[in-house]
C-alpha positions, 0 to 999 in steps of 0.5 A, a space after each residue: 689162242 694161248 696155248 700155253 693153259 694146253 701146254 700147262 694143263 697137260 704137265 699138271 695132268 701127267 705129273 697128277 697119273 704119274 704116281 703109281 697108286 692102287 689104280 696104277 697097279 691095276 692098269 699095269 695088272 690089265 696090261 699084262 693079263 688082257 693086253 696094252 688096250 685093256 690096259 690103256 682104256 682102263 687108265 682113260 677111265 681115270 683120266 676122265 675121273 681126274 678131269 672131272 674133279 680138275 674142273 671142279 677145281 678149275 671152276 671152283 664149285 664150291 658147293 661139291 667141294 663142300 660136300 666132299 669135305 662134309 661126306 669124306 669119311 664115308 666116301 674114303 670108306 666106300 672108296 677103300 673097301 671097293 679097292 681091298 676088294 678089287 685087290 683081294 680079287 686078283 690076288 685069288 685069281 688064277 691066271 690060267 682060269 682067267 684066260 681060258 675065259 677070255 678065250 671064250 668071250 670078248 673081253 669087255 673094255 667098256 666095263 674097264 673103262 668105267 671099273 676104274 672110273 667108278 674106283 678113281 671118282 671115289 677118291 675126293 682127295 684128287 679135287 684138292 690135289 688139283 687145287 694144290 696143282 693149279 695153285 702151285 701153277 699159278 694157272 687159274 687166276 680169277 680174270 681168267 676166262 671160262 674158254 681158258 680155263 676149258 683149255 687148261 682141262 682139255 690139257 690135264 685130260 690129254 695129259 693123263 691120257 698121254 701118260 697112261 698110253 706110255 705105261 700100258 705101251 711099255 708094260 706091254 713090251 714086258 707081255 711076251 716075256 712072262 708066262 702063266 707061272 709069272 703072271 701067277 705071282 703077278 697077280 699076287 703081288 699086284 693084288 696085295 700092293 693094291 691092298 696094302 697102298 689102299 691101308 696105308 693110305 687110308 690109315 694116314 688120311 684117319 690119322 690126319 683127320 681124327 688122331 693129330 689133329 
């Protein structure tokens, strides 16, 4: 067995999570408010999202890849608005109020788990920044086998996980160092980076697509 496609698959998966977009601050804002699992599982969800459109990229599907390209506008549409909304949420949301609640129910980590699932595979860009990873790599080469290739998925998906493991570990050591009034403007400043990240980006893919082309 060759490892090195593991090895390499697990560099190209931390060096995908490792920017700190909307989904980011969302896992960091989790952390913070529900705890470093809450935290983690939420980042799972996009790693798992990641790792499917690495083996869109992996295996060369080019008939996703031509949707994506031919539905983009709509899906960025979709992607964004679901992200402003999400973070005009918890900039609105009392830190005090959301807590009392928690206290009364389980803090469900399927629903987020599948919340930053939902939110990361609305964003068709990351298939071709696997194609950019994998060809900067030189990692998928066309007498590869379809075993080697898995092995390199299995590498970004352990990759990503491992990342967001690290950031909701040590977010989480911050936890018992801010009180209700911080986690107050937490969630402001949380809220409106999501909100202001999700414009900007969106602002410059509208740019590059229909005003510089």
């Amino acid at each position: 067995m060759n490892w090195s496609y593991i090895v390499d698959g697990i560099i190209i998966g931390v060096s995908a999570s490792i920017p700190l977009g909307p989904i980011g601050v969302l896992c960091v804002q989790r952390t913070l408010n529900k705890g470093r699992l809450s935290g983690f599982v939420s980042g799972l969800g996009a790693a798992v999202s990641d790792t499917i459109y690495a083996i869109i990229a992996g295996f060369s599907l080019s008939f996703i890849v031509g949707f994506i390209e031919t539905q983009m506008l709509w899906i960025q549409i979709i992607g964004a608005s679901i992200l402003i909304g999400l973070g005009l949420k918890i900039f609105f949301t009392n830190p005090a109020i959301q807590l009392r609640r928690q206290k009364k129910r389980s803090t469900s980590l399927i629903q987020d788990f599948f919340s930053t699932f939902i939110l990361t595979i609305t964003n068709p860009l990351a298939v071709f920044l696997f194609l950019a990873f994998f060809a900067g790599f030189r990692v998928v080469e066309v007498e590869q086998s379809s075993f080697e290739r898995f092995m390199l998925i299995a590498g970004v998906f352990i990759g990503a996980s491992a990342w967001w493991f690290t950031l909701s570990s040590l977010i989480n050591l911050l936890r018992s160092r801010i009180n209700l009034r911080r986690l107050f403007w937490l969630n402001k400043i949380a809220g409106s980076t999501i909100v202001i990240l999700v414009c900007v980006a969106f602002s410059i893919w509208i740019a590059n697509e229909y005003i510089w082309m």
